[in-house]
C-alpha positions in Angstrom: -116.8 146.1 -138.0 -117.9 143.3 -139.7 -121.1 142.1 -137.9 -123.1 143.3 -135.2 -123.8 140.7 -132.7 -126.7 142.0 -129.9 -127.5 140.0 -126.4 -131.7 140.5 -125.7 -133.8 139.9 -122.7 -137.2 140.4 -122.5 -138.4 143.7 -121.4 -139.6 142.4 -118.3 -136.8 140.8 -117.5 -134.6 143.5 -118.2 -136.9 145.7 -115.6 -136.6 143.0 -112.8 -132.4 142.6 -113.5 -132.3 146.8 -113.1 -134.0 146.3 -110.1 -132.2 143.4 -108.6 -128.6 144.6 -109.2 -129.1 148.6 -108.3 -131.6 148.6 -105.9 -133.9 150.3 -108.0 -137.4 150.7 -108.4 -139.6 149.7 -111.4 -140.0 153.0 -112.4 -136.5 153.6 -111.9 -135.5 150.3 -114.0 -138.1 151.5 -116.7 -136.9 154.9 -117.3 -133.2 153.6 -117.8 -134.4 151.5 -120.1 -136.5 154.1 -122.0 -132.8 155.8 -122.6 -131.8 153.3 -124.8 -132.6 151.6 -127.8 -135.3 149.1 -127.6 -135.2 145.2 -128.6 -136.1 145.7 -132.4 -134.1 148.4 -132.8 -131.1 145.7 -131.7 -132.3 143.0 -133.7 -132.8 145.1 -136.5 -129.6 146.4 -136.8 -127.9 143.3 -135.6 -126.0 140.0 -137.5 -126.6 137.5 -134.6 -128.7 137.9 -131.9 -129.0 136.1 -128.9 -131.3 136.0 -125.6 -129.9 135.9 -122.3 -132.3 133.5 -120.9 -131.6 130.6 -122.9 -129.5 127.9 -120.6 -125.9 128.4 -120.6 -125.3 125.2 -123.1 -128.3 126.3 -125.1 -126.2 129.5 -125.2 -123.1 127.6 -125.6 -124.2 125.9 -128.9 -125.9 129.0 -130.8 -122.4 131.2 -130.4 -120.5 128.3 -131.5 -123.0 127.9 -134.2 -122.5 131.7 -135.2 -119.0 131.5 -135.0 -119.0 128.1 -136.9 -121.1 130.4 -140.1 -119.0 133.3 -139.9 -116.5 132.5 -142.6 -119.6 132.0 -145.0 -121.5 135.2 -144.0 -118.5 137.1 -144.4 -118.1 135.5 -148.3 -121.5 137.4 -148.8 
């Protein structure tokens, strides 16, 4: 693998999209989450990193941005 590209959301999101698409509690939502890796953890061991909030064409532009610098980060 060359890079590591990581999708975030805020914590709090995170707990209210748990809940949303299984039904779940908060406390259920929050002890999923604690079973995996948090935020820094991803960014820190990440290339790229985008957030899953940003609008879609927001989005849009910083993956075609990434994928526009990839050549030159892989030169490094």
């Amino acid at each position: 693998m060359n890079e590591l590209w990581t999708v975030i959301v805020p914590r709090a999101e995170a707990v209210r999209r748990v809940c949303h698409r299984d039904n779940a509690t908060a406390e259920q939502a929050e002890s999923r989450l604690n079973a995996q890796i948090d935020n820094k953890s991803r960014v820190d061991a990440s290339n790229v990193v985008f957030c899953s909030l940003w609008a879609y064409e927001e989005t849009r532009r910083q993956v075609e941005r990434a994928l526009n610098q990839l050549p030159l980060r892989l030169k490094q």
